[in-house]
LUMLUMBA-584389 format. One line per field, with one value per residue: residue number from 1; residue in three letters; y negated, z negated, x negated of N, C-alpha, C, O in turn. Coordinates in nm, 2 decimals, decimal comma, padded with zeros to 4 digits. Each point is the difference from the previous one (the first is absolute). Layout:
N
seq (NUM ...)
type (Ala ...)
n_py (Y ...)
n_pz (Z ...)
n_px (X ...)
ca_py (Y ...)
ca_pz (Z ...)
ca_px (X ...)
c_py (Y ...)
c_pz (Z ...)
c_px (X ...)
o_py (Y ...)
o_pz (Z ...)
o_px (X ...)
END
This chain:
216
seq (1 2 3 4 5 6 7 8 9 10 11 12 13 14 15 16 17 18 19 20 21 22 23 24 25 26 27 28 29 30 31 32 33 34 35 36 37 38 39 40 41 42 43 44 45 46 47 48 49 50 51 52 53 54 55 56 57 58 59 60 61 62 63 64 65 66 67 68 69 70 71 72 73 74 75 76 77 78 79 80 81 82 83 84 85 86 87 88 89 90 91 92 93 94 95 96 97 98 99 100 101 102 103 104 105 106 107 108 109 110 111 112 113 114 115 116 117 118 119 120 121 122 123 124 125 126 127 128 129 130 131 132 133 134 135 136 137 138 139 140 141 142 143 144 145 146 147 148 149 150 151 152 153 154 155 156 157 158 159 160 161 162 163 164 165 166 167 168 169 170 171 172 173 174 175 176 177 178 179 180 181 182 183 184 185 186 187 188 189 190 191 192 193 194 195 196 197 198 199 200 201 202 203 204 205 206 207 208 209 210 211 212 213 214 215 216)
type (Unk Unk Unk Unk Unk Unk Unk Unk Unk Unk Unk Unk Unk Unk Unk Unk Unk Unk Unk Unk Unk Unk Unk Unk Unk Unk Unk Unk Unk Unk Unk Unk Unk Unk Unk Unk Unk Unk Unk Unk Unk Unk Unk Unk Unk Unk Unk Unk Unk Unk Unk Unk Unk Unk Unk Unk Unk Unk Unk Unk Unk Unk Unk Unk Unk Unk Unk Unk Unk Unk Unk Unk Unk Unk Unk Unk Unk Unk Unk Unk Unk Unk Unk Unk Unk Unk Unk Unk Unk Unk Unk Unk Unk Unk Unk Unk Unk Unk Unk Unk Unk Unk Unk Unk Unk Unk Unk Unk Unk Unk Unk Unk Unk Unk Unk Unk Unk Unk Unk Unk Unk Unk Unk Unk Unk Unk Unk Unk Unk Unk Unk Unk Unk Unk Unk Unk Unk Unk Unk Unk Unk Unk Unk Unk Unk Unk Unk Unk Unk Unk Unk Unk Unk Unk Unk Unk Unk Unk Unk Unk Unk Unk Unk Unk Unk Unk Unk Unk Unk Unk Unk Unk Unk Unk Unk Unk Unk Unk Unk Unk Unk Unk Unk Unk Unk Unk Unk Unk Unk Unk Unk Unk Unk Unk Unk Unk Unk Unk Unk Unk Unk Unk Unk Unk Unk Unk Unk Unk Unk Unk Unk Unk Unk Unk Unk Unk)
n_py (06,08 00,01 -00,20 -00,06 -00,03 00,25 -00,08 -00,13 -00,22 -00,10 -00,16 -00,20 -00,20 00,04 -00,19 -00,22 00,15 00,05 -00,16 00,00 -00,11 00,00 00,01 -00,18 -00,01 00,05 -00,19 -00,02 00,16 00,05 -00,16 00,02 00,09 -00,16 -00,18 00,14 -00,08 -00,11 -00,05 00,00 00,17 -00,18 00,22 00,03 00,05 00,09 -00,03 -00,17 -00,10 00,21 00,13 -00,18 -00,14 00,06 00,22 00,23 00,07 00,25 -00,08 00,12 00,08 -00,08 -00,01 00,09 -00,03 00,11 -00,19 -00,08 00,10 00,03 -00,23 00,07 00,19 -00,13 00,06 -00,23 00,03 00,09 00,20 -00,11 00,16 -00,21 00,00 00,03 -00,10 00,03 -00,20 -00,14 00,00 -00,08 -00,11 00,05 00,16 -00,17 -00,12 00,08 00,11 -00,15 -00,14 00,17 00,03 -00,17 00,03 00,25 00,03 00,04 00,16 00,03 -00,05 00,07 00,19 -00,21 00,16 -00,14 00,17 -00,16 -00,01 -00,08 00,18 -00,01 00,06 -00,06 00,08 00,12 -00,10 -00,25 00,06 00,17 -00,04 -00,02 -00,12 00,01 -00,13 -00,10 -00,02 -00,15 -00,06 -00,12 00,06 00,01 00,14 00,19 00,06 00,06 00,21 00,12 00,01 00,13 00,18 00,14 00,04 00,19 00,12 00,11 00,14 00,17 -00,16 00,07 -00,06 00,23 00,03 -00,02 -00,14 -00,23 -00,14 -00,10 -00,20 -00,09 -00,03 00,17 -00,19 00,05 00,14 00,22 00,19 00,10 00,11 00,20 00,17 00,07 00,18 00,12 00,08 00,09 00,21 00,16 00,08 00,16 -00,19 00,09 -00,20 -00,02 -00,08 00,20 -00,13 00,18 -00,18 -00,01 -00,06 00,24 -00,13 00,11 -00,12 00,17 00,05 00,26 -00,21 -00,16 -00,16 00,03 -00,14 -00,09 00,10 -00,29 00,18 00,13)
n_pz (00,65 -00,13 00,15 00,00 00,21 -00,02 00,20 -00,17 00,11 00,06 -00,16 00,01 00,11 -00,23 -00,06 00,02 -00,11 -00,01 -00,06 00,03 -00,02 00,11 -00,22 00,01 00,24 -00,20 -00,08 -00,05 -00,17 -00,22 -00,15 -00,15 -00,12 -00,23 -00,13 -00,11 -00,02 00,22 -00,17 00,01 -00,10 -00,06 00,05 -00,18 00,01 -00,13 -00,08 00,02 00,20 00,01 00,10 00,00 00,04 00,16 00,04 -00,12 -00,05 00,08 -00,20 00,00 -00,20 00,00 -00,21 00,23 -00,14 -00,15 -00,15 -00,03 -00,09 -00,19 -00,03 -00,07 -00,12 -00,25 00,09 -00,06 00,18 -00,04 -00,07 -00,20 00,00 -00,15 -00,05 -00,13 00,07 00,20 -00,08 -00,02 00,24 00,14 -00,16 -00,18 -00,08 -00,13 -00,13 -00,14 -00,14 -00,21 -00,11 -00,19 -00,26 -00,14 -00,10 -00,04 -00,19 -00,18 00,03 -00,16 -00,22 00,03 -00,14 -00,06 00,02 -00,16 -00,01 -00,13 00,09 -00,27 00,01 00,04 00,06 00,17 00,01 -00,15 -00,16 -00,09 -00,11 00,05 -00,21 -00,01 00,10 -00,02 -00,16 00,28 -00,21 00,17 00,00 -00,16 00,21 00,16 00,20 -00,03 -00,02 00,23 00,08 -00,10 00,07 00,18 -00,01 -00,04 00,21 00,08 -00,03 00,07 00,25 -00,01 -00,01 -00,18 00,04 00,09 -00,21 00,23 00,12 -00,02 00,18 00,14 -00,15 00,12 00,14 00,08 00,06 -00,20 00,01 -00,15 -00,04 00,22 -00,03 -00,14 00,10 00,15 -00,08 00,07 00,19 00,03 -00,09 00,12 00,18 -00,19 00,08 00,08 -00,05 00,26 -00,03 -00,02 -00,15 -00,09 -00,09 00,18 -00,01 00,04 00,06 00,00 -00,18 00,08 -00,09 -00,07 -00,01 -00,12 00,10 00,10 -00,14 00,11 00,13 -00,12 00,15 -00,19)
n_px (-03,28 00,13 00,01 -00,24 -00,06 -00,01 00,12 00,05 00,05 -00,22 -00,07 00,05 -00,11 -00,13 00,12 -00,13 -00,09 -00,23 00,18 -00,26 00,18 -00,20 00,06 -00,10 -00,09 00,00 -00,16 -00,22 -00,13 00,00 -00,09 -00,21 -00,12 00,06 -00,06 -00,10 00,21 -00,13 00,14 -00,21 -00,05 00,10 -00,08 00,14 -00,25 00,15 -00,20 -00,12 -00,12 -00,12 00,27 -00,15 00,13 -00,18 00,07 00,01 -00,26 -00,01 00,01 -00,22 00,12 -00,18 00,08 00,10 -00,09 00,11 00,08 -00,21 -00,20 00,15 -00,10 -00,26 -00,05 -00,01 -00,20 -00,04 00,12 -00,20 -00,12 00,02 -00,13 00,12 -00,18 00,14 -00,22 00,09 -00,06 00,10 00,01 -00,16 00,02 00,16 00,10 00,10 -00,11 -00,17 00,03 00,11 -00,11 -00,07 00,10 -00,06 -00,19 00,01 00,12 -00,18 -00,14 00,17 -00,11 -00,23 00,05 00,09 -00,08 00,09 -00,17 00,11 -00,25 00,03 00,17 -00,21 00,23 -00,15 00,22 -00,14 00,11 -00,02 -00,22 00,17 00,06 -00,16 00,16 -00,21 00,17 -00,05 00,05 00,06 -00,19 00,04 00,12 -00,14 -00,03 -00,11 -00,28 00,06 00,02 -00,18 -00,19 -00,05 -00,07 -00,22 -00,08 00,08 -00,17 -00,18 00,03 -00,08 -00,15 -00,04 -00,20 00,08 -00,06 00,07 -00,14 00,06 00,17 -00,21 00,03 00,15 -00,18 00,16 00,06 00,15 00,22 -00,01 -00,16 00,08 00,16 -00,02 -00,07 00,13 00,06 -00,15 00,03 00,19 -00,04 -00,13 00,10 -00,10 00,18 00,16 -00,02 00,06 -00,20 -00,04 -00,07 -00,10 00,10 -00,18 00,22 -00,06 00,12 00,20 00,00 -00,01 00,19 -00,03 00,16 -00,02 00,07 -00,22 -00,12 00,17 -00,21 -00,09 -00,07 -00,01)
ca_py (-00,07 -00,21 -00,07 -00,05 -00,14 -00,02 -00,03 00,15 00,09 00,13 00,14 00,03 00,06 00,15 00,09 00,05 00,05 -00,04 -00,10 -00,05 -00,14 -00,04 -00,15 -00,06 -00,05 00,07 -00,10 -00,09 00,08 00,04 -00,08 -00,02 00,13 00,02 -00,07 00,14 00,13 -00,03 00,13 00,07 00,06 00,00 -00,03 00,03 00,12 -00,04 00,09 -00,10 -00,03 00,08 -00,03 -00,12 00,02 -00,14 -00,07 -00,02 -00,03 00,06 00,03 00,10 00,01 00,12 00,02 00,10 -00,01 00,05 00,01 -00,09 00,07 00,09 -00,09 -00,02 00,09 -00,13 -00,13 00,02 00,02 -00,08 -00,07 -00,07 -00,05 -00,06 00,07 -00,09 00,09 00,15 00,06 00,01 00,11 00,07 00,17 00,06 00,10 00,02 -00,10 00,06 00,10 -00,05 -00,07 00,06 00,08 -00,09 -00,08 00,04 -00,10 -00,14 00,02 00,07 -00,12 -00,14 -00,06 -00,07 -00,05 -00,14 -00,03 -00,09 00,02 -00,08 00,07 00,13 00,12 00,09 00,07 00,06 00,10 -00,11 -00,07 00,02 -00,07 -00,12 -00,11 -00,11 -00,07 -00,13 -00,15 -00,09 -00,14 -00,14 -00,03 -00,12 -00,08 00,05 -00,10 -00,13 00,05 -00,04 -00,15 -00,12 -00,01 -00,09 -00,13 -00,02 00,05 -00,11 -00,15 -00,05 -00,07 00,05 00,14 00,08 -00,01 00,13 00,08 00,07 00,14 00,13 00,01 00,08 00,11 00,12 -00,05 00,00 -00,10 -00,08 -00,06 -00,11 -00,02 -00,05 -00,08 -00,14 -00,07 -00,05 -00,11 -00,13 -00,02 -00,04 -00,15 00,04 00,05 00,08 -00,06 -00,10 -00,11 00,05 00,06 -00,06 -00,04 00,09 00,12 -00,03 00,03 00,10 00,12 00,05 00,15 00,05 -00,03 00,08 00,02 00,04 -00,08 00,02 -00,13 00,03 00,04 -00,16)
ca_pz (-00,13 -00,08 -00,08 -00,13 00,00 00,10 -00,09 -00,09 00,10 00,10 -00,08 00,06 00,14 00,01 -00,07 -00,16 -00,05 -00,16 -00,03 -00,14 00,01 -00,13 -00,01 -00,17 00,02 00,09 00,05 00,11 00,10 00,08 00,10 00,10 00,04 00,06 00,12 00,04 -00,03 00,04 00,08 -00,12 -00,13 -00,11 -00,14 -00,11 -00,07 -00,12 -00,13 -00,09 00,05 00,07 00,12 00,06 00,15 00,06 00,07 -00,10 -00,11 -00,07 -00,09 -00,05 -00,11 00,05 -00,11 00,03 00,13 00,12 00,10 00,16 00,04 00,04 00,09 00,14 00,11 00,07 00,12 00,16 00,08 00,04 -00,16 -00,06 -00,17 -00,08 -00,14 -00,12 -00,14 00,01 -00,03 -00,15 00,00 00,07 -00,08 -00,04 00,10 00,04 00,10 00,15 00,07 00,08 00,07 00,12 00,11 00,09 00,10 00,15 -00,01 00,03 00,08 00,11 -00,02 00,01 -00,12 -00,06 -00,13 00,00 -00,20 -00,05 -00,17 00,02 00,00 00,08 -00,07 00,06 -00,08 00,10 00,07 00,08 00,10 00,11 00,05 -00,01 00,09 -00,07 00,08 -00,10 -00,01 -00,03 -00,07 00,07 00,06 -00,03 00,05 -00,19 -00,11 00,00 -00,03 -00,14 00,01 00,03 -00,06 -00,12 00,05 00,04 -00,18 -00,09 00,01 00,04 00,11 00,02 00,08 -00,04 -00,02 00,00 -00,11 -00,17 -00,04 -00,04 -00,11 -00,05 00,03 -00,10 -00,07 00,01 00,05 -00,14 -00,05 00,02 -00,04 -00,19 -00,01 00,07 -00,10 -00,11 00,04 00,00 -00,14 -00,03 00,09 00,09 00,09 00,15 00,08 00,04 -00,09 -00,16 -00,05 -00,12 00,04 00,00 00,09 00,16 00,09 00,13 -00,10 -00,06 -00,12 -00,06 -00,15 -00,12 -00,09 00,13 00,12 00,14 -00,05 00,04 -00,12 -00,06)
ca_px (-00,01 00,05 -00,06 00,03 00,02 00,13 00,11 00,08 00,07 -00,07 00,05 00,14 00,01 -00,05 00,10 -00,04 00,14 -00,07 -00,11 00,00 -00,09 -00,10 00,04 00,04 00,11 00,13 00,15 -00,05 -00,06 00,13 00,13 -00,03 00,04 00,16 00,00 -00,06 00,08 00,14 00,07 -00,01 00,12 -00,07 00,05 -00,11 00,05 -00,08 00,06 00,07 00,10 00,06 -00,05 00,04 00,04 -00,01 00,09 00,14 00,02 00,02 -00,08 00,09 -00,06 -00,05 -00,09 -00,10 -00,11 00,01 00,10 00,01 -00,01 00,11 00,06 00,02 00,09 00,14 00,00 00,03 -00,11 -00,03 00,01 -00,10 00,00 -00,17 -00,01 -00,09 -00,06 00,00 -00,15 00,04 00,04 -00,05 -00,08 00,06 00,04 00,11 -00,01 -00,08 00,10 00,04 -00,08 -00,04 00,09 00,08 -00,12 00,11 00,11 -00,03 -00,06 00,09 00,12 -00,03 -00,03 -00,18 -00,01 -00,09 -00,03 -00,09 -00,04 -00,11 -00,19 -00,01 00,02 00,10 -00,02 -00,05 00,08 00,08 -00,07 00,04 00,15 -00,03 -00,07 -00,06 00,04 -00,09 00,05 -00,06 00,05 00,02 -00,03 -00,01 00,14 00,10 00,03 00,03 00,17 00,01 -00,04 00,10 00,13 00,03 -00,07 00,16 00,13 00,01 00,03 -00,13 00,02 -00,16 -00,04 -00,03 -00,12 -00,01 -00,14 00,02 00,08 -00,04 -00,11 00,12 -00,01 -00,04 00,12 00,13 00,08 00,04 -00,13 -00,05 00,11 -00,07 -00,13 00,00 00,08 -00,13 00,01 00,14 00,07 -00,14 -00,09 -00,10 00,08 00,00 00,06 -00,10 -00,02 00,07 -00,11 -00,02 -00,14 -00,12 00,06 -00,06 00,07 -00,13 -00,05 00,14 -00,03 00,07 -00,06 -00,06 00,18 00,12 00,05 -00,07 -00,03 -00,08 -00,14 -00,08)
c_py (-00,15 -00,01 -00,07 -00,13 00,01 -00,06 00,05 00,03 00,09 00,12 00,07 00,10 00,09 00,12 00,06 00,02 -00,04 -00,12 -00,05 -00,11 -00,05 -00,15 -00,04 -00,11 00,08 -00,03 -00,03 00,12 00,05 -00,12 -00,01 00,14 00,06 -00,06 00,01 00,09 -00,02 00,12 00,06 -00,03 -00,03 00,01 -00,04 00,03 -00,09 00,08 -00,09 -00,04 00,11 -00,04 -00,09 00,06 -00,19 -00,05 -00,07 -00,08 00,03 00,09 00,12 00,01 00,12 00,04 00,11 00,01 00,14 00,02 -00,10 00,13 00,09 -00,05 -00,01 00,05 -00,05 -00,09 00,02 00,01 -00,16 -00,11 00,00 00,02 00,02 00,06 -00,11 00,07 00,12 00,09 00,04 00,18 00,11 00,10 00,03 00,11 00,03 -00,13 00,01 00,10 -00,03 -00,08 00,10 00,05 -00,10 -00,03 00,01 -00,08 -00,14 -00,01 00,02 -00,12 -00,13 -00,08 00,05 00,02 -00,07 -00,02 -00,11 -00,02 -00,06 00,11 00,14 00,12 00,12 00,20 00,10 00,10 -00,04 -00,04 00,05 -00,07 -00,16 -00,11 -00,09 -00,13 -00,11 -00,09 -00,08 -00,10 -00,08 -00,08 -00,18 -00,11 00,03 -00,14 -00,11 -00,06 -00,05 -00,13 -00,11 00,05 -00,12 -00,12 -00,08 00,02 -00,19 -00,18 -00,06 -00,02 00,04 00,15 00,05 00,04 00,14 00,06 00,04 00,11 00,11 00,08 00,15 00,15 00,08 00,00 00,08 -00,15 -00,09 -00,09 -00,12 -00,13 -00,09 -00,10 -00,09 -00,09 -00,02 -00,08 -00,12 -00,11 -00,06 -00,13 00,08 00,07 00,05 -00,09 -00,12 -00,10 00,00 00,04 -00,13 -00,07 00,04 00,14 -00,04 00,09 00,09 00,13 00,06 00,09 -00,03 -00,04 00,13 00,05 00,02 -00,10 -00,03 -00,17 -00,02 -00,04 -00,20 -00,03)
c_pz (00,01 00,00 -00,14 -00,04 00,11 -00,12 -00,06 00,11 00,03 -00,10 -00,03 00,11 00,06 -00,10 -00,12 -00,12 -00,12 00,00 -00,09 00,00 -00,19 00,01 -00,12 00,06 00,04 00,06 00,11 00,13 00,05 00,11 00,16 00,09 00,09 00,12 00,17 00,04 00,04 00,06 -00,17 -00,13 -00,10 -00,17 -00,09 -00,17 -00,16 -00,12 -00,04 00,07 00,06 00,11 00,10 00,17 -00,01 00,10 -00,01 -00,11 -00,10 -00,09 -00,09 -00,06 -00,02 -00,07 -00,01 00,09 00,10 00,09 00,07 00,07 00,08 00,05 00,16 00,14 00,03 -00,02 00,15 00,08 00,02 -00,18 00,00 -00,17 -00,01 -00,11 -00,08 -00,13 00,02 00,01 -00,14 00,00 00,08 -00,03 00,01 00,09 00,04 00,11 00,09 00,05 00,11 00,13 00,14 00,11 00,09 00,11 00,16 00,00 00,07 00,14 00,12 00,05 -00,01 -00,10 -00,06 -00,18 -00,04 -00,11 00,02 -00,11 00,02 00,00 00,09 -00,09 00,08 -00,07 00,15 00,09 00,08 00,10 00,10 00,10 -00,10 00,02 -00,06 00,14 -00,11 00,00 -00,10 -00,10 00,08 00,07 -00,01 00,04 -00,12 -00,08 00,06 00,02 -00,13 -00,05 00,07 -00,07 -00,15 00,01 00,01 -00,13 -00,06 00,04 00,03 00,13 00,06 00,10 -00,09 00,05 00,07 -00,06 -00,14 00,00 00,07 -00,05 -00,11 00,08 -00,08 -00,14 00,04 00,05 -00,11 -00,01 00,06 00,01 -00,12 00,08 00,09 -00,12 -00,14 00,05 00,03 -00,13 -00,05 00,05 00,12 00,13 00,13 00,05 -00,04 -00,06 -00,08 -00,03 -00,17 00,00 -00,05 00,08 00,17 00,07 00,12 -00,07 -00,05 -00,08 -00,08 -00,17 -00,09 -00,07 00,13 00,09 00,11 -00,02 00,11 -00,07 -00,05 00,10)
c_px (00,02 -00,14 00,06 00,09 00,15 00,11 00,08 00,08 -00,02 00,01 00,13 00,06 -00,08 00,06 -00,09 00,13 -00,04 -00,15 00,01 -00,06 -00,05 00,02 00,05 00,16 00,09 00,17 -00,03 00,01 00,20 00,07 -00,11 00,05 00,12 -00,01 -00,07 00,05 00,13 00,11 00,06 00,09 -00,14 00,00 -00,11 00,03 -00,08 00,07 00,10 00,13 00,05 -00,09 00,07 00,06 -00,05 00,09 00,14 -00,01 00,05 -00,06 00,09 -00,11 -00,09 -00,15 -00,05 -00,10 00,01 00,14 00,01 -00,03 00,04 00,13 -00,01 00,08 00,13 -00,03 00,03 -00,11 -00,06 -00,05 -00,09 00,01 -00,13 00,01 -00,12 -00,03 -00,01 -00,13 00,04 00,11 -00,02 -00,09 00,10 00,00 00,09 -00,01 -00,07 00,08 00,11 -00,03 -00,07 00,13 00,08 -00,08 00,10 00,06 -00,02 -00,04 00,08 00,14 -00,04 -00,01 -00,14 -00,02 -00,16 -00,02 -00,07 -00,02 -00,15 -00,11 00,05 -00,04 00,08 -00,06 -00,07 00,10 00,05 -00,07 -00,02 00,12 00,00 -00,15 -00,01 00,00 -00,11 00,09 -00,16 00,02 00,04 -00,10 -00,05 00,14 00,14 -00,04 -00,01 00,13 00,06 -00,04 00,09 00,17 -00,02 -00,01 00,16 00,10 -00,08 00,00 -00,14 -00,03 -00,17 00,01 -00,07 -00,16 -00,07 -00,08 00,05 00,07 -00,02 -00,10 00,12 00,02 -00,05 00,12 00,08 00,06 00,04 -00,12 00,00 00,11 -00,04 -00,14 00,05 00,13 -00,08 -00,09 -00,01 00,01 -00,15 -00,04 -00,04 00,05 -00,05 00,03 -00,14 00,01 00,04 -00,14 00,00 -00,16 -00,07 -00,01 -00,04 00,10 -00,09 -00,06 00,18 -00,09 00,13 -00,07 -00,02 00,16 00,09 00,06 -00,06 -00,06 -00,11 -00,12 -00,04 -00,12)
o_py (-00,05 00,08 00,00 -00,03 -00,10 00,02 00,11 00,12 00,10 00,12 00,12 00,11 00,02 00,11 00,11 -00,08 -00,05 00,03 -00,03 00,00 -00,01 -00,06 00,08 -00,03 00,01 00,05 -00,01 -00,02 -00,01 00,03 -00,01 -00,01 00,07 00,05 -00,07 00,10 00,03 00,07 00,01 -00,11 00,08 -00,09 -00,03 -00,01 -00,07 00,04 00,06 00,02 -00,05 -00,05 00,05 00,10 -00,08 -00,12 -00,11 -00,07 -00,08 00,10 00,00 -00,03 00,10 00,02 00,03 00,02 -00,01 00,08 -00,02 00,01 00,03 00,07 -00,02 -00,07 00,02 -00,08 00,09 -00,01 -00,10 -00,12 00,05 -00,08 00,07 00,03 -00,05 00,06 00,05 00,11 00,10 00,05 00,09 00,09 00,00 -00,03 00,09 00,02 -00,02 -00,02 00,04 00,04 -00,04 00,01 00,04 -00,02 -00,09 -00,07 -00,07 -00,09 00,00 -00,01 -00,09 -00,12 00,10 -00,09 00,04 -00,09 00,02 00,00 00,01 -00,03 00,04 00,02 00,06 00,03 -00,02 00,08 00,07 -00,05 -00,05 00,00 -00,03 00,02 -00,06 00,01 00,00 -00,05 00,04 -00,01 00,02 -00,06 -00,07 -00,09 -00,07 -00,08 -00,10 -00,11 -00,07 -00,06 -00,10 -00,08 -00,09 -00,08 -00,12 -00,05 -00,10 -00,10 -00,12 00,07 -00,03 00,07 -00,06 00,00 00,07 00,09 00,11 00,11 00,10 00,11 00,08 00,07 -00,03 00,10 00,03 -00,10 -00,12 -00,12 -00,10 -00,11 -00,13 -00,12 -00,11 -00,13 -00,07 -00,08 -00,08 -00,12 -00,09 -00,09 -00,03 00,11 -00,03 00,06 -00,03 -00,02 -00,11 00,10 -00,12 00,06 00,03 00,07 -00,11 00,12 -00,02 00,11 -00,09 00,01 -00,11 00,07 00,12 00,10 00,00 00,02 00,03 -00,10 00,09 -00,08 -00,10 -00,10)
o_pz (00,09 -00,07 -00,04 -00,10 00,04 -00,13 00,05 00,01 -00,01 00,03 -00,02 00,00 00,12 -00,01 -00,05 00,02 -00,06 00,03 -00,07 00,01 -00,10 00,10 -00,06 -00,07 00,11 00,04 00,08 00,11 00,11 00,10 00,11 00,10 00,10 00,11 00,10 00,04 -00,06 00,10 -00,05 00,01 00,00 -00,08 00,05 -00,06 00,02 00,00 -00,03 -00,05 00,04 00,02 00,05 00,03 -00,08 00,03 00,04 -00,04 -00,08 00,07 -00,03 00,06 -00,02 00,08 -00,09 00,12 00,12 00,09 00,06 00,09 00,11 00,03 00,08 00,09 00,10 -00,06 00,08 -00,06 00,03 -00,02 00,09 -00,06 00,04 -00,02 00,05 -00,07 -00,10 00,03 -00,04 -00,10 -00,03 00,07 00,13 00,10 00,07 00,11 00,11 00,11 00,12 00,11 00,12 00,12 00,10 00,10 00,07 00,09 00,09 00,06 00,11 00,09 -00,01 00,01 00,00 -00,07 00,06 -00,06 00,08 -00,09 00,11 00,00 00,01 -00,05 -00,05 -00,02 00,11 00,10 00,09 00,10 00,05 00,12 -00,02 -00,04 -00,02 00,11 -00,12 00,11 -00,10 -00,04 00,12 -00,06 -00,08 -00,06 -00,02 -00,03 -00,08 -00,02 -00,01 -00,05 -00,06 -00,01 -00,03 -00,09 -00,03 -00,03 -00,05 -00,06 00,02 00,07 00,12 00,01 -00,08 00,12 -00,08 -00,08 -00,05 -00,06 -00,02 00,04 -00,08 -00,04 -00,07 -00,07 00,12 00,01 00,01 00,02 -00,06 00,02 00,01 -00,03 -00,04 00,01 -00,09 -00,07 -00,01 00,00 -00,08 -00,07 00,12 00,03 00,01 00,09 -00,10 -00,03 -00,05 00,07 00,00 00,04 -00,12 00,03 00,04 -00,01 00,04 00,07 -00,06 00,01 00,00 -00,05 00,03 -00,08 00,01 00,10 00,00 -00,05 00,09 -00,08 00,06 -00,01)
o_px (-00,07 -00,07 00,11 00,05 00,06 -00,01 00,03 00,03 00,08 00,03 00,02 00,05 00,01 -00,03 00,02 00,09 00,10 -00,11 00,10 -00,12 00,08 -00,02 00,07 00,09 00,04 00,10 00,09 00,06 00,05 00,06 00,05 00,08 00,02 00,03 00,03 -00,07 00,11 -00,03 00,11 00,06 -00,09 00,03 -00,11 00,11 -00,10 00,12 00,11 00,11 00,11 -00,11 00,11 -00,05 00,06 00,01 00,05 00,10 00,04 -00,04 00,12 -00,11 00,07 -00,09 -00,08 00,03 -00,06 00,02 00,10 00,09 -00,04 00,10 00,09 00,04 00,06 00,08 00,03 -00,11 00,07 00,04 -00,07 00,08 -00,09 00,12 -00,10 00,07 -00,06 -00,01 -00,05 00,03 00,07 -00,04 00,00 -00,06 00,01 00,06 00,04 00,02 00,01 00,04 00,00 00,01 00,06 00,07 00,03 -00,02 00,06 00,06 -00,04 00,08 00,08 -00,03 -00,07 00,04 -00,10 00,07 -00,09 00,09 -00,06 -00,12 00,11 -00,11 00,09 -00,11 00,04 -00,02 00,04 00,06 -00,10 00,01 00,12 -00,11 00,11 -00,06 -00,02 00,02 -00,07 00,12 00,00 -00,09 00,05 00,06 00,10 00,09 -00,03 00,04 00,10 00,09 00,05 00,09 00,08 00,03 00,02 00,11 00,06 -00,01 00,00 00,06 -00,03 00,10 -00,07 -00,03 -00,07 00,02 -00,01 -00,03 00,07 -00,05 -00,05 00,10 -00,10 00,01 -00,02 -00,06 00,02 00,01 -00,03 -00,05 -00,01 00,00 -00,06 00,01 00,06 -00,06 -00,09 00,02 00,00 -00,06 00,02 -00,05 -00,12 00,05 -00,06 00,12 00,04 -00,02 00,05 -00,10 00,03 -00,10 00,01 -00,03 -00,12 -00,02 00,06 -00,12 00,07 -00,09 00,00 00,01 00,12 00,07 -00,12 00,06 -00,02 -00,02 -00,01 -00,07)
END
């Protein structure tokens, strides 16, 4: 058995065939992922855009949800498809059906299928052949990644305030993105000697409208 904390490689390279990573980022969780996933044929799947080849960058149009599905068997050896929103289709039985009968396929060819969706709904019939993979939020070294980038878009010459910005843990990548640029725009900034007077620096919290600050 994976520990909990091994890397999506290692799940890869035990030849898990069905993972489902639970996440409201599913931009973030796929590129991390991908990235994660050296060797590999990456695709992905959305009602709206079809289904993407990240390598070609080629996009084919694809408004059924169960034909990324019955795509797989041409793929090549060695794939990857993310599926998005597909909690929104996995009751179906024609989709659990398929899904079970590919599981050999995948298993035998080195491809991975990878529903990201912000809730766990795996169907009982699925929960033998799919693996609840943990992605996390953002990490503290992620929002300060984010910080000194704005600290750089805007030309500012101050250091970044570590305590405030990880007053921003438990945040998405967007959330915390909106709250160090409210901010900004407030007085009440992440970056050292920026405080509004009456304001004590050393106390960080998350304001009352979302911005990252320090306590009065």
């Amino acid at each position: 058995m994976i520990p909990r904390n091994a890397p999506f490689s290692a799940y890869l390279k035990a030849g898990y065939p069905c993972l489902w990573v639970q996440t409201h980022e599913e931009d973030r969780a796929i590129r991390t992922l991908t990235g994660e996933a050296e060797g590999y044929r990456v695709l992905s799947w959305d009602l709206v855009s079809g289904l993407k080849d990240h390598t070609s960058g080629q996009l084919r149009p694809m408004p059924d949800p169960l034909k990324p599905l019955q795509a797989i068997p041409m793929l090549p050896e060695g794939s990857l498809i993310f599926l998005r929103d597909f909690h929104r289709f996995i009751s179906s039985i024609e989709i659990i059906r398929t899904i079970k009968n590919f599981v050999p396929i995948l298993k035998a060819t080195d491809k991975h299928l990878i529903i990201v969706s912000p809730v766990l709904q795996i169907p009982v019939e699925l929960e033998k052949e799919m693996t609840v993979f943990p992605f996390g939020l953002p990490s503290t070294d992620d929002l300060l990644t984010i910080a000194a980038r704005m600290v750089e878009e805007n030309s500012l010459t101050v250091a970044v305030d570590e305590r405030a910005v990880i007053a921003g843990k438990g945040l998405t990548l967007h959330e915390a993105e909106n709250a160090m640029a409210l901010s900004l725009v407030t007085g009440r900034t992440f970056l050292k000697g920026h405080h509004r007077s009456g304001e004590t620096p050393g106390c960080p919290e998350i304001g009352a409208h979302g911005d990252l600050r320090a306590c009065r």
